[in-house]
C-alpha positions, -999 to +999 in steps of 0.1 A: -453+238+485-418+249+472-401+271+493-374+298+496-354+278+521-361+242+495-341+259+471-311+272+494-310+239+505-308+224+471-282+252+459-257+240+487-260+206+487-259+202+444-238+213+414-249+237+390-257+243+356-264+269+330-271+259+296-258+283+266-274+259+242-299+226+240-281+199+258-291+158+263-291+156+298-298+118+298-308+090+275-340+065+276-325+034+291-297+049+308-288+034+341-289+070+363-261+087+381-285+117+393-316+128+394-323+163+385-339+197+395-350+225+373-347+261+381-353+279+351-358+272+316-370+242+305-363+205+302-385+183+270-385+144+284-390+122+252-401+089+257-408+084+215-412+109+190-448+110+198-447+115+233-430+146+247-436+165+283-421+193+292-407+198+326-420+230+349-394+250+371-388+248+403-391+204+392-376+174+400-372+148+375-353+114+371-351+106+413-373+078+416-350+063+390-319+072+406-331+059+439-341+026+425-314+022+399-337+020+370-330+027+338-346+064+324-379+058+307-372+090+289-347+111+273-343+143+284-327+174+269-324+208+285-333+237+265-312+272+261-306+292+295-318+267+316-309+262+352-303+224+365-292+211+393-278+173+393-290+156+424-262+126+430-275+096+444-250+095+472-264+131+486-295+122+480-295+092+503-279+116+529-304+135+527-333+109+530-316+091+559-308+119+582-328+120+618-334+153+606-368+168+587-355+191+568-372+211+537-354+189+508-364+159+526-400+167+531-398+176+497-383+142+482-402+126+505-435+138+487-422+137+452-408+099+452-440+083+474-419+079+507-444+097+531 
């Protein structure tokens, strides 16, 4: 369950960003700096030009990748006003390997398989 205090947790830790206009956020095959978290708007991961999802708000995308150092399986471009936050790997790990449960890591917990 997403949660009020999820998202102020997310908005302190992670760098923001509006989009004025359709912008690639990452590349199929990329090697990942950050996984990513969707506000509002909307995100369209390609992995060929037949296959195409489009990401939900209030999503994360692209952690299990950052995590693991794979390469994106997808491409992913965020549409026109659309809020993203870019989840670096190094906060991310900070997160996971505090003593403390907190909402974010519950959360990532879930999302990557970690439980």
């Amino acid at each position: 369950q997403f949660t009020k205090e999820l998202l102020k947790e997310i908005k302190k830790l992670f760098p923001q960003k509006n989009t004025l206009s359709s912008v690639p956020l990452f590349y199929k095959n990329q090697i990942p700096l950050s996984g990513f978290f969707l506000e509002r708007g909307k995100v369209i991961l390609t992995k060929n030009r037949h296959t195409s999802i489009e990401v939900s708000p209030y999503s994360f995308f692209g952690l299990s990748e950052c995590l693991n150092n794979d390469p994106y399986v997808f491409e992913a471009e965020a549409l026109k006003d659309s809020t993203i936050y870019f989840l670096d790997k190094t906060t991310l790990l900070e997160v996971l390997n505090t003593t403390r449960n907190t909402p974010l890591k519950n959360y990532i917990e879930k999302v990557i398989g970690n439980n």
